[in-house]
MARZA-143184 format. One line per 4 residues: number of its first residue (from 1); their letters; for each residue y, z, x of C-alpha. Coordinates in steps of 0.25 Angstrom, whole numbers, always signed. Last residue first. Example, Ala and Ser with C-alpha at 12.3 -4.5 7.8 and 13.67 -1.06 7.14 Angstrom:
2
2	sa	-4 +29 +55 ~ -18 +31 +49
This chain:
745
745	xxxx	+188 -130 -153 ~ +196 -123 -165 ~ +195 -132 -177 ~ +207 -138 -183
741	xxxx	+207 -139 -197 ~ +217 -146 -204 ~ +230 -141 -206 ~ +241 -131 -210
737	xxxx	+232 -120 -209 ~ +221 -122 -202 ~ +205 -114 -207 ~ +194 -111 -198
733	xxxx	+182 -104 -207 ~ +178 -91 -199 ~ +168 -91 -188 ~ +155 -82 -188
729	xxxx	+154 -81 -198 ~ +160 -89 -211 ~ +150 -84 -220 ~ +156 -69 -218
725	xxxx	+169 -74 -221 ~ +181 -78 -214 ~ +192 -84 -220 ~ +203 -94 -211
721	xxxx	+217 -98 -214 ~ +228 -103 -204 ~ +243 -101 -205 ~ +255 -108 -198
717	xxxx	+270 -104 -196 ~ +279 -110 -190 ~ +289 -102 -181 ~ +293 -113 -171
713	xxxx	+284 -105 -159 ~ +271 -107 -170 ~ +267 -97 -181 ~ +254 -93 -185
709	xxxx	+248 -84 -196 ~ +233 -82 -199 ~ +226 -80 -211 ~ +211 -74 -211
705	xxxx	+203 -74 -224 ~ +190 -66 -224 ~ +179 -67 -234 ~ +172 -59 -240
701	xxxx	+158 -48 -240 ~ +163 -45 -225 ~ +173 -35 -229 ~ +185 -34 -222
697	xxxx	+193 -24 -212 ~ +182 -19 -201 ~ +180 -34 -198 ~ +195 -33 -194
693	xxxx	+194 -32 -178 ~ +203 -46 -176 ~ +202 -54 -164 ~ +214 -66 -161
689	xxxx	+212 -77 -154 ~ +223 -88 -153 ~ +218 -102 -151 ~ +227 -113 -144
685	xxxx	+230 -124 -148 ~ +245 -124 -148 ~ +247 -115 -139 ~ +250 -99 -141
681	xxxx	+261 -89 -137 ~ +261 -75 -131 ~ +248 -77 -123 ~ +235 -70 -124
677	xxxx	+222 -70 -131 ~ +214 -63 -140 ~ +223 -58 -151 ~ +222 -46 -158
673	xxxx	+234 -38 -152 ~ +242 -52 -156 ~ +240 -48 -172 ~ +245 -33 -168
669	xxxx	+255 -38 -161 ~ +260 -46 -173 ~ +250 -48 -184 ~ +237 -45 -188
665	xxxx	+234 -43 -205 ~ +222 -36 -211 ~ +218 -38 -227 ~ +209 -34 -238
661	xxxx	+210 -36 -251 ~ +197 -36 -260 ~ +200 -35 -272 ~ +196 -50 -276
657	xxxx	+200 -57 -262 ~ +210 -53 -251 ~ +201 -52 -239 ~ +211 -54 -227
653	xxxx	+214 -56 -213 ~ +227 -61 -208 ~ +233 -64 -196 ~ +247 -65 -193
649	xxxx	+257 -72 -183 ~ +249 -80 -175 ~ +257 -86 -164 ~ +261 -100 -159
645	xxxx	+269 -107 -145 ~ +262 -121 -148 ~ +258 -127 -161 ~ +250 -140 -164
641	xxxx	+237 -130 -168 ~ +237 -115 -167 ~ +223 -109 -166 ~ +220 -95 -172
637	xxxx	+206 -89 -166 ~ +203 -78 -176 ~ +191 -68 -172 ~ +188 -58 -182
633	xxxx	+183 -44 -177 ~ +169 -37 -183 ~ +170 -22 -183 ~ +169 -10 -174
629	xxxx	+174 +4 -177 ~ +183 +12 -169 ~ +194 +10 -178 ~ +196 -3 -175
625	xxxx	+186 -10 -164 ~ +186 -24 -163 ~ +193 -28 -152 ~ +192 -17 -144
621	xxxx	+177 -17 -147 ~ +175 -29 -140 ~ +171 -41 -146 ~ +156 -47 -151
617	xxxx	+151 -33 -154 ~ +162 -31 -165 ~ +158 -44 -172 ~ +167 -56 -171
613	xxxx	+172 -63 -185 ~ +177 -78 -183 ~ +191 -84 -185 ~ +196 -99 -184
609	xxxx	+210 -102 -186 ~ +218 -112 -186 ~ +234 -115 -184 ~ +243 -127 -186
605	xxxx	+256 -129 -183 ~ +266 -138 -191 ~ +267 -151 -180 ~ +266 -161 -191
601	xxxx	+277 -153 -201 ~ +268 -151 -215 ~ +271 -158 -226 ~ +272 -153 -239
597	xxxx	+267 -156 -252 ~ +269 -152 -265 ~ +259 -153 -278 ~ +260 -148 -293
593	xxxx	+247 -152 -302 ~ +248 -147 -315 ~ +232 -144 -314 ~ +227 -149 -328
589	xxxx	+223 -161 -324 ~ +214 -160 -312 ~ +223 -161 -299 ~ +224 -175 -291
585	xxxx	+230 -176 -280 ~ +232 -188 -270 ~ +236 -189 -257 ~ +239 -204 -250
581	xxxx	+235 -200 -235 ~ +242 -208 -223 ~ +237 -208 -209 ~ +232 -198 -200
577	xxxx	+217 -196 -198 ~ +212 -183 -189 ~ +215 -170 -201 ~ +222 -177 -210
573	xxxx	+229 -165 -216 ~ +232 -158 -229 ~ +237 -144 -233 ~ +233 -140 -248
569	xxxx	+240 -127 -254 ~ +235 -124 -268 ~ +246 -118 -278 ~ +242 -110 -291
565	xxxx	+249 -113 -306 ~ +233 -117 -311 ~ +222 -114 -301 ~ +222 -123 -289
561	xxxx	+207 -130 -285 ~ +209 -140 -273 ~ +200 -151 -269 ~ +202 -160 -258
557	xxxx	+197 -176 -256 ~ +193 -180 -243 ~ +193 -176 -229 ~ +204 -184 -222
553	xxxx	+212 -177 -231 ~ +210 -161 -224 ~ +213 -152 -234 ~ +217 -137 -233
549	xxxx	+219 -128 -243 ~ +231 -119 -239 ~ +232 -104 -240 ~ +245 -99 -245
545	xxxx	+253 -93 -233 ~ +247 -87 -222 ~ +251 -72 -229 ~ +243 -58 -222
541	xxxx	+242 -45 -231 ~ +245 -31 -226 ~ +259 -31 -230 ~ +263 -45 -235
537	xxxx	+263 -54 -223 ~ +268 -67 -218 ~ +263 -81 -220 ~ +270 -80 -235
533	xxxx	+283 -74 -229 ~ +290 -66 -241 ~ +302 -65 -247 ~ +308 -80 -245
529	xxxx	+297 -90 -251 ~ +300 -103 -250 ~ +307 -113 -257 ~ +301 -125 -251
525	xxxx	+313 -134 -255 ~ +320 -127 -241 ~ +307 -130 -231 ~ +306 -122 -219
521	xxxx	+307 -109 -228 ~ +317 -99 -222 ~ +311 -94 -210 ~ +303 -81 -209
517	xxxx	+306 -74 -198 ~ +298 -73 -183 ~ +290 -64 -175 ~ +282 -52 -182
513	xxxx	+279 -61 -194 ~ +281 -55 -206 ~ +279 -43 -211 ~ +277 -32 -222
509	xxxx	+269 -19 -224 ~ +265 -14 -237 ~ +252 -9 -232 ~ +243 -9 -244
505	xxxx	+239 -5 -258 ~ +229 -8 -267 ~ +231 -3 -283 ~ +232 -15 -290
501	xxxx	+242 -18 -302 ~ +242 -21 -314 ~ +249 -27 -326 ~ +240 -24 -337
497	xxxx	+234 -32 -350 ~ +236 -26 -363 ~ +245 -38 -366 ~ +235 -48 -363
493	xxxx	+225 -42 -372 ~ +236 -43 -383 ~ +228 -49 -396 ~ +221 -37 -400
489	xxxx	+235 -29 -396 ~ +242 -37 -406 ~ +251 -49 -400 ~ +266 -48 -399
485	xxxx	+267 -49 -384 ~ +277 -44 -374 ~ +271 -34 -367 ~ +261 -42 -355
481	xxxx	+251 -33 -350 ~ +240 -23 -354 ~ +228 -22 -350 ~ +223 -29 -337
477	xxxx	+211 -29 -327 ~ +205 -37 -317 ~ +198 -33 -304 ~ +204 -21 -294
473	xxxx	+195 -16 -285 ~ +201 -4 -279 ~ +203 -1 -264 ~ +208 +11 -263
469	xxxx	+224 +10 -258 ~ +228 +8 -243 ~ +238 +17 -242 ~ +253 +12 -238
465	xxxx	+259 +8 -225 ~ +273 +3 -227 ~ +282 -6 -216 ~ +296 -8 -216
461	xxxx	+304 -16 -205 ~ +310 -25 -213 ~ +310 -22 -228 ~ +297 -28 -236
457	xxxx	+290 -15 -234 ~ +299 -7 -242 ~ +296 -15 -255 ~ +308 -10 -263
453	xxxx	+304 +2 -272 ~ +316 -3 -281 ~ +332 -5 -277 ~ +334 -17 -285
449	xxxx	+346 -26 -279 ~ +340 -36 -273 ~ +326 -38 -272 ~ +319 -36 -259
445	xxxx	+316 -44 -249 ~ +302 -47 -245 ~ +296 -51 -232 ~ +302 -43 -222
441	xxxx	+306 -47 -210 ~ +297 -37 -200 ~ +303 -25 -193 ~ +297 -17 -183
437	xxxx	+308 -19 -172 ~ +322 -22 -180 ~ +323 -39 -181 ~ +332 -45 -174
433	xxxx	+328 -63 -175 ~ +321 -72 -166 ~ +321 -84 -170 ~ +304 -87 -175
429	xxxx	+309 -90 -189 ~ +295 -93 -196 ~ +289 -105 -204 ~ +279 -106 -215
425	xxxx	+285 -94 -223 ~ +284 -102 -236 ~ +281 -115 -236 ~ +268 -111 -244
421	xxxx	+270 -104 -254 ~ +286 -110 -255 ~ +279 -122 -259 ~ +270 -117 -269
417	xxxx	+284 -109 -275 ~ +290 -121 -275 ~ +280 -128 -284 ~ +277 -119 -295
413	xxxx	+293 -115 -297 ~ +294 -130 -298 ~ +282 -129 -307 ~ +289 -118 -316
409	xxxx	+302 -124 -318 ~ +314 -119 -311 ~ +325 -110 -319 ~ +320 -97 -312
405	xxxx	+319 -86 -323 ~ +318 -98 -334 ~ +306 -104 -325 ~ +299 -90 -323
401	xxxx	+299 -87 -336 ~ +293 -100 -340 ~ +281 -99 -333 ~ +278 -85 -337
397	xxxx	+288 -78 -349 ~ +302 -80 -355 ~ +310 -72 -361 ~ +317 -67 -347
393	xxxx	+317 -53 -345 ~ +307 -52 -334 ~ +307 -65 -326 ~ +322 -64 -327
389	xxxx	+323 -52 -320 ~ +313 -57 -309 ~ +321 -69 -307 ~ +334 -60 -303
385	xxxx	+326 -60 -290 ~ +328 -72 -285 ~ +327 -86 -288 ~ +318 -92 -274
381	xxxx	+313 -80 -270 ~ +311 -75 -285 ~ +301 -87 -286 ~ +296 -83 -272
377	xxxx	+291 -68 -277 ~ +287 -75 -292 ~ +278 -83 -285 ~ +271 -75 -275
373	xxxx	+270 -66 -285 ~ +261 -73 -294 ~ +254 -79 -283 ~ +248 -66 -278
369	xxxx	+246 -61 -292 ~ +237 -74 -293 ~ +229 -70 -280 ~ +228 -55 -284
365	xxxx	+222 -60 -298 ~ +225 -45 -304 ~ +223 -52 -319 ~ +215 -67 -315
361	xxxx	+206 -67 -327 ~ +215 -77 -335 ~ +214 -65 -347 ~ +221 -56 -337
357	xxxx	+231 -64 -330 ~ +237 -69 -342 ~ +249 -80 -340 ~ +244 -83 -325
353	xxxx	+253 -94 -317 ~ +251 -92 -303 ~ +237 -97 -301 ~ +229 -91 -290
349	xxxx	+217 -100 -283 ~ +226 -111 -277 ~ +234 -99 -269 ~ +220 -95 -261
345	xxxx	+225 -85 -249 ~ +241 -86 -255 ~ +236 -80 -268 ~ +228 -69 -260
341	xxxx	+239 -65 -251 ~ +249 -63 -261 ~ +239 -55 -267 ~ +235 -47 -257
337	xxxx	+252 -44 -253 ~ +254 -42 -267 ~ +252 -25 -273 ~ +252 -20 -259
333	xxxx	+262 -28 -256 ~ +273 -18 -250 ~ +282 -7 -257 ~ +287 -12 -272
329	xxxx	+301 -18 -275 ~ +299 -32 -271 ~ +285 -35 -270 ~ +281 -25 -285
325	xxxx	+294 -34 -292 ~ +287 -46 -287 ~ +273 -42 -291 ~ +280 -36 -305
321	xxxx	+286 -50 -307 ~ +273 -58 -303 ~ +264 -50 -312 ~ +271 -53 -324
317	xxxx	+274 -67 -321 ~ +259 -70 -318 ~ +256 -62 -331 ~ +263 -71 -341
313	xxxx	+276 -61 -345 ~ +275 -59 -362 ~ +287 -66 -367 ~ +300 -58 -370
309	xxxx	+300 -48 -382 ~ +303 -48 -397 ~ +315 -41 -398 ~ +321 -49 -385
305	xxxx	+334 -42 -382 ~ +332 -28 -391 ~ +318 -28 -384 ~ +304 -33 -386
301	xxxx	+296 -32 -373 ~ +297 -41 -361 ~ +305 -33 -352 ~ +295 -22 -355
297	xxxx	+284 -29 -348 ~ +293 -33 -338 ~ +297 -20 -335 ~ +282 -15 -337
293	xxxx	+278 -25 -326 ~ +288 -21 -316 ~ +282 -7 -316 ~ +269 -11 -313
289	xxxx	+275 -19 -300 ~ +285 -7 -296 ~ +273 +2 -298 ~ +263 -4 -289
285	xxxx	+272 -8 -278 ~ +277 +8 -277 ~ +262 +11 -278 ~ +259 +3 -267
281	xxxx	+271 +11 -259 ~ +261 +22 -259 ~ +260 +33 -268 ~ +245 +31 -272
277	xxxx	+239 +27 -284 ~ +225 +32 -289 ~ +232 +34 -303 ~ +229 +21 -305
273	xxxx	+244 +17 -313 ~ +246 +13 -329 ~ +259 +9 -331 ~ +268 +13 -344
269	xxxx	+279 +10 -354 ~ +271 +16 -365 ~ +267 +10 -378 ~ +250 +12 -373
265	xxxx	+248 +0 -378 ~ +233 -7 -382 ~ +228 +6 -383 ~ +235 +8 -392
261	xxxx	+245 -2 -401 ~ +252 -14 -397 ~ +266 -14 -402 ~ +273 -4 -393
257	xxxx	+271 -13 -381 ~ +274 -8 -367 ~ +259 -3 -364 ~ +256 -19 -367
253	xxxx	+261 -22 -355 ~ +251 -14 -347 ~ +256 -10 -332 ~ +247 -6 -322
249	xxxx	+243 +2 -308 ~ +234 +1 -297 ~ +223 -7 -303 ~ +207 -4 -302
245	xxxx	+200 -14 -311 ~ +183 -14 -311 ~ +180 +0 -314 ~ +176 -3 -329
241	xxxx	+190 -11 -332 ~ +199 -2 -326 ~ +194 +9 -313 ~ +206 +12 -305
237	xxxx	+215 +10 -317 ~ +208 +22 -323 ~ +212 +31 -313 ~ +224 +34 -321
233	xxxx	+240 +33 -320 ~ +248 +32 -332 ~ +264 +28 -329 ~ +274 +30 -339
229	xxxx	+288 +23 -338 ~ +298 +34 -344 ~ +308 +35 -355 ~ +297 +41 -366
225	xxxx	+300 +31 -375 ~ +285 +24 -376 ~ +291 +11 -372 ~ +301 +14 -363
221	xxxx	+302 -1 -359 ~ +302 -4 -345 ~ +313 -6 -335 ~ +322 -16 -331
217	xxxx	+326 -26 -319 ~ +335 -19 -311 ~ +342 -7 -315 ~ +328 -2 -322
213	xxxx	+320 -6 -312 ~ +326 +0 -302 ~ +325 +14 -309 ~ +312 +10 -314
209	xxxx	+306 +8 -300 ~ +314 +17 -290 ~ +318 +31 -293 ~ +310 +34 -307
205	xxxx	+299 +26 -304 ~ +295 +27 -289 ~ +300 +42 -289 ~ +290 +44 -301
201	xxxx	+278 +36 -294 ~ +279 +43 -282 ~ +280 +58 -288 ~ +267 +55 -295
197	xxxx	+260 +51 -281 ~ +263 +61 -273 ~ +249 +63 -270 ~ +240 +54 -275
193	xxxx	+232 +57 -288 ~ +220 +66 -292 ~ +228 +77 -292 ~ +233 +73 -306
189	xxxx	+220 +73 -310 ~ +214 +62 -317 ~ +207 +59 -331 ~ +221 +65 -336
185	xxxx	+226 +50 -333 ~ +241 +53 -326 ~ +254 +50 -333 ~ +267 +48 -324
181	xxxx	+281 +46 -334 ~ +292 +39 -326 ~ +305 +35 -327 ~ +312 +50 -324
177	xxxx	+301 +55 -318 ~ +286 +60 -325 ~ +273 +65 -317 ~ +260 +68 -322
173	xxxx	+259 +67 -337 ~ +244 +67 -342 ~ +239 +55 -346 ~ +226 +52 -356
169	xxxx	+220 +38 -354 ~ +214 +32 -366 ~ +205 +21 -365 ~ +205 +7 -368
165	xxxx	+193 -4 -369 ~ +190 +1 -383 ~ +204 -4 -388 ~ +200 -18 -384
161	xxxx	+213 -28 -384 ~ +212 -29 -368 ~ +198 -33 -368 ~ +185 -26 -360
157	xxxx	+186 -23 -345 ~ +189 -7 -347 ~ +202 +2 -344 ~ +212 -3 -355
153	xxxx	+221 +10 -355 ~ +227 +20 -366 ~ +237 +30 -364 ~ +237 +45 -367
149	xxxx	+248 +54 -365 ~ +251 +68 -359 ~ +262 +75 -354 ~ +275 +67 -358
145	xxxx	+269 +65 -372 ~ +272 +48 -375 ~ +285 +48 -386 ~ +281 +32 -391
141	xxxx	+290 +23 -400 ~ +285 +12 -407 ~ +284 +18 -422 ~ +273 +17 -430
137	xxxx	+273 +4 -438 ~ +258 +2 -440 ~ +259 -10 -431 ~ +268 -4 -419
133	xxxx	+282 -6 -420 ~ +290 -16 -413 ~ +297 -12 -398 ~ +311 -12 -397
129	xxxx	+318 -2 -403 ~ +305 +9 -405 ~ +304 +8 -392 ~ +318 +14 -387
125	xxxx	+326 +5 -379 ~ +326 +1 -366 ~ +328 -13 -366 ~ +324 -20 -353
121	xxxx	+334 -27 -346 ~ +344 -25 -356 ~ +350 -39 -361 ~ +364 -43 -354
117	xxxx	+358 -43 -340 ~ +347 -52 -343 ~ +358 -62 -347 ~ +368 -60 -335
113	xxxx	+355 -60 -326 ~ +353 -75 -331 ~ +369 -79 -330 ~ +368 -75 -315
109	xxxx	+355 -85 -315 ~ +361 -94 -320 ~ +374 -94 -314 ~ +368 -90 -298
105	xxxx	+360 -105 -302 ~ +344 -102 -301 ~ +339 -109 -290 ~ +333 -124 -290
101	xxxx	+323 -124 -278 ~ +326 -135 -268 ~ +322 -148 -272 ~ +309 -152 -268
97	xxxx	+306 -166 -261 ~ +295 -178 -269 ~ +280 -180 -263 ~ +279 -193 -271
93	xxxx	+274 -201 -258 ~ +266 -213 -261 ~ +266 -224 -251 ~ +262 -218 -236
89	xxxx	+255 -226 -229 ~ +243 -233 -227 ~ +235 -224 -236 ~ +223 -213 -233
85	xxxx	+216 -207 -245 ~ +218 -192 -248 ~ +213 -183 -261 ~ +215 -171 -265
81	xxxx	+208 -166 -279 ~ +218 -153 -287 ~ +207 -145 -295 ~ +213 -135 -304
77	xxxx	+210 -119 -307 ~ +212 -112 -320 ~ +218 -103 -328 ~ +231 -106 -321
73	xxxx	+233 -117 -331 ~ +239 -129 -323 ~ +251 -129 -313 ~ +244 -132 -302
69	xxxx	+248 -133 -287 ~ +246 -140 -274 ~ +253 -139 -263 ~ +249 -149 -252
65	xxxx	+253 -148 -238 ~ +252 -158 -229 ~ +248 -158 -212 ~ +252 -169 -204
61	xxxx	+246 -167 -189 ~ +241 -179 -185 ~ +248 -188 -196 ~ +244 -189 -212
57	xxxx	+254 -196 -219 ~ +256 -192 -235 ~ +254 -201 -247 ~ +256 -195 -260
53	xxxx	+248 -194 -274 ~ +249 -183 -284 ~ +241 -183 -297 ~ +240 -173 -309
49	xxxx	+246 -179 -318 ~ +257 -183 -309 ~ +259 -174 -299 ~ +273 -172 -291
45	xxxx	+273 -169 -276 ~ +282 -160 -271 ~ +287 -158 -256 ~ +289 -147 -248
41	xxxx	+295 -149 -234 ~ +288 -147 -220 ~ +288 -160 -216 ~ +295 -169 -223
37	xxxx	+288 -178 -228 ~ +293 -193 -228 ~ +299 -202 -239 ~ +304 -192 -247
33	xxxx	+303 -192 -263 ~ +314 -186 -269 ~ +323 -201 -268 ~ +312 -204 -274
29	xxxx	+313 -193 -287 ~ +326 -195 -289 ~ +326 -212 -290 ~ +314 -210 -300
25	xxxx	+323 -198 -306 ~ +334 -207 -308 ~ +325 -221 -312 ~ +320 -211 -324
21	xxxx	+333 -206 -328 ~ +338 -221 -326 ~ +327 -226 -337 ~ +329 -214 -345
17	xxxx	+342 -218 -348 ~ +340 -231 -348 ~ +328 -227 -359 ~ +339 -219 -368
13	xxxx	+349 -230 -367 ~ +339 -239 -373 ~ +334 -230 -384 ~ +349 -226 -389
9	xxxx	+352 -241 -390 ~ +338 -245 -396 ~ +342 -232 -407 ~ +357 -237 -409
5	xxxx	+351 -251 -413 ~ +341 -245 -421 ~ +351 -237 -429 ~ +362 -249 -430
1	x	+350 -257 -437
């Protein structure tokens, strides 16, 4: 009896427990719930399976911002359903504050390095101490010729684990420093390659990227024992896969692995490199971001502190750290700023979250690589830089890496990071400030402490011009990735996959805004992004922020397809009725629906832009001609609504689809040299016109996608999209950012 007794008591106070848990979190969660929006500020909006309902008002000007995301299988895309029906009032609000973002404790994470710090960064012991033998028990360790040497490279489309798909690439020693061997293909002559080129790559390794590496983060394994990283360079990166693949340079994992046998391995610590490379500072960016992945790869082979190895790296990880690392330490955006600027052209269309690039079919996916960075680059924002450290050595992969390295849940991480997308660099600080004449605020800062080819062009003041490199088609193509797994090379397609990267080049030029800093993000909670200004400019590529979808209520029910871990942008308006709008979201199951909202202030400016192309015959040849040939001029007549004293900032006009990657940027004087009327400050309503000769710059066989940057006398900014396509002459589609459309009468 005394049992059941004790057991009824212990029930009892378990559910009064619970009870007040429960009435706590109740009492919590309203008190988090405001009774108005403040304009302005981000807000979260929890789903229940899949559902989310809120009541909003809608006034003349009220404009809403709806971030909508999925954390579903990034394998494929979702369908999110809006709907909007008018109320009396509003009832149902469950748009709840967001605490700042948790930081890491100075103990923790000072108690963190203290533990990566006791182990050997990466163990550099002989091969045959770490790595197992190889099937038929012969030993591990490799005493490469220092003349000659042969290596084995996947060069067609058929499967990874194919042995016919292989060929043997004989090398020839060109160049050799104190980190690093240079072998060339004996199909070309060493007079085949750039000048200087040789004595660039060696002063690159031996007195900056391993040296730097090696204090600061590690280095790799010498898995073939010669003590020295070896580079292979051949043309046959330029024609991979039957001619369809050209890449600039690659790192395969599976090279590190003393288990998996030829021509699977070539058991060398290695990167392959197109031997058309230039020395340019492209090649610095190319190096530093290969060479980063064969640190991580050998980070995460067996050694004397984890004999069986770490978990293999997800791919998305992978290529985000060497992205970083590449932004931070190489020279310019030659490698990012297309992709950055893809990813923000259609966010909803590249997931984040990509465990196996290659057999997903999305392996050199610009738009993907774009997000994959972006995110990691704010992620060590918020945490710091000590973050990228622990991303390598920590025994952990992917998802959960990423939590252990920053102590927050993935979907909070998810979250803040869609905000900061798009709260980020939405206002400017128009006080004037001393700046030296021809400098710009730059739009990176460096790492501390790691003296390494340090992006030059993200120091004030500093501006590179680099060749333009051929322009190579570059499709899909990996071998040889990921060096941590057990399986048999049959099995291990994914670990013969590569880490590439392409061979474009650019202008790694940076600025910002000719007139006026970047301000601290409006909104503290938002979390912003504070290395780099996302409606600014990355070299020779134009940023408006992520492009918005736009949806007008009074109109119906909305559509939006997201793929999985990718973020949608939705800004809603009632374009002549106010009044109150109950919203309600339904995502298909699956989705892992996340939603935030943020209101708009009412008097928030509004811009529009409408464009049309001008033949050369239509306009004088001052205007049109460039290099002494004539060619078609884009008219774009931008129009500032409920804003008085404004400017356009920037203009930009781009093709950045497949491989092509085209691009021309107007700002500053030269921007105002193109426009078509006069004045120094323009009125609310009032149309600027501004005539651009670029028909000689893009193809006509795609579509062209303008983005224009305006701010207004109180430093906001406001951005506009328009594309322009041969179906749409003679007048391009007219879009408005930040609100419905507003055509121009």
């Amino acid at each position: 009896m005394r049992p059941r007794l004790s057991h009824l008591l212990f029930l009892c106070v378990f559910c009064a427990a619970g009870g007040l848990a429960w009435l706590a979190a109740q009492t919590a969660s309203t008190n988090r719930i405001p009774t108005a929006l403040v304009p302005g500020e981000s807000y979260a909006v929890d789903a229940v399976n899949g559902r989310v309902t809120f009541d909003v008002e809608f006034r003349k000007d009220s404009r809403y911002v709806l971030l909508l995301g999925s954390l579903g299988y990034s394998g494929r895309s979702y369908s999110i359903r809006l709907n909007a029906q008018r109320v009396p009032e509003v009832t149902v609000r469950h748009a709840r504050t967001i605490a700042p973002l948790p930081r890491r404790s100075t103990a923790l994470a000072q108690n963190r390095r203290n533990e990566l710090r006791a182990r050997p960064i990466i163990q550099q012991t002989a091969a045959t101490d770490i790595f197992p033998q190889r099937a038929d028990g012969s030993a591990t360790r490799v005493t490469p010729s220092e003349a000659a040497r042969n290596f084995y490279l996947h060069v067609t489309d058929g499967e990874l684990d194919d042995s016919k798909q292989y060929a043997q690439v004989k090398g020839r020693l060109v160049a050799e420093g104190d980190e690093v061997r240079i072998y060339l293909d004996r199909q070309q002559a060493r007079e085949d390659l750039s000048p200087r080129i040789l004595d660039e790559m060696v002063t690159l390794f031996d007195r900056e990227i391993v040296p730097s590496f090696r204090e600061n983060l590690g280095e790799c394994n010498d898995v073939d024992g010669d003590g020295k990283f070896t580079i292979l360079m051949t043309p046959w990166l330029g024609r991979l896969q039957g001619g369809k693949t050209s890449l600039g340079g690659f790192v395969r994992g599976s090279d590190f692995r003393r288990d998996m046998g030829t021509p699977y391995s070539n058991h060398s610590d290695m990167l392959y490199l197109n031997s058309d490379v230039r020395p340019d500072d492209h090649l610095c960016t190319l190096l530093v971001h290969e060479y980063t992945h064969a640190v991580c790869f050998s980070a995460r082979l067996p050694s004397l502190a984890y004999p069986h190895g770490l978990p293999e790296e997800d791919d998305w990880l992978n290529e985000a750290i060497a992205h970083v690392f590449e932004n931070l330490y190489g020279r310019g955006w030659s490698n990012l700023g297309h992709r950055v600027s893809r990813f923000m052209n259609e966010p909803q269309a590249y997931p984040l979250v990509v465990r196996d690039y290659y057999h997903a079919g999305m392996w050199r996916n610009h738009g993907c690589r774009g997000a994959t960075y972006l995110f990691l680059r704010w992620c060590v924002d918020q945490f710091g830089v000590e973050i990228l450290q622990d991303l390598i050595q920590n025994p952990a992969s992917g998802i959960r890496n990423l939590e252990w390295s920053t102590g927050v849940k993935f979907d909070e991480l998810f979250r803040r990071w869609t905000i900061a997308l798009y709260q980020s660099g939405r206002r400017l600080d128009l006080a004037p400030t001393v700046v030296p004449d021809g400098a710009h605020p730059k739009q990176s800062d460096p790492v501390e402490n790691i003296q390494l080819c340090r992006n030059e062009s993200s120091r004030p003041g500093f501006t590179v011009a680099t060749a333009n490199s051929a322009a190579n088609p570059q499709k899909t193509h990996e071998q040889g990735r990921h060096a941590s797994s057990n399986r048999p090379p049959a099995t291990a397609a994914r670990h013969n996959r590569a880490s590439c990267s392409g061979s474009t080049c650019g202008t790694a030029e940076l600025s910002q805004p000719p007139e006026g800093k970047l301000l601290a993000c409006p909104n503290p909670t938002a979390d912003c992004f504070t290395s780099l200004d996302l409606r600014g400019r990355l070299a020779e590529w134009g940023l408006a922020g992520p492009q918005p979808l736009r949806w007008n209520v009074e109109q119906g029910d909305y559509t939006v397809r997201v793929r999985g871990t990718a973020p949608a942008f939705v800004e809603m308006h009632a374009a002549a009725a106010a009044g109150v709008r109950r919203i309600q979201i339904v995502a298909e199951r699956g989705t892992k629906l996340q939603v935030s909202l943020v209101k708009l202030p009412d008097d928030w400016p509004q811009l529009s832009i409408d464009s049309s192309w001008i033949e050369p015959s239509e306009t004088s040849i001052r205007e049109t001609e460039t290099g002494g040939v004539l060619c078609r001029a884009l008219n774009v007549r931008v129009r500032m609504h409920s804003a008085d004293q404004w400017r356009v900032d920037r203009i930009a006009c781009e093709q950045n689809d497949g491989e092509t990657r085209e691009t021309f940027v107007l700002e500053g004087e030269e921007l105002n040299g193109r426009r078509k009327t006069d004045g120094t400050a323009a009125k609310s309503g009032e149309v600027r016109t501004f005539l651009l000769p670029i028909g000689h710059r893009f193809g006509t066989e795609k579509r062209l996608l303008l983005k224009v940057v305006a701010c207004d006398q109180q430093g906001r900014r406001t951005c506009a999209w328009s594309t322009v396509g041969e179906a749409d002459h003679p007048r391009g589609r007219l879009e408005v950012a930040d609100g419905g459309e507003t055509p121009f009468h």
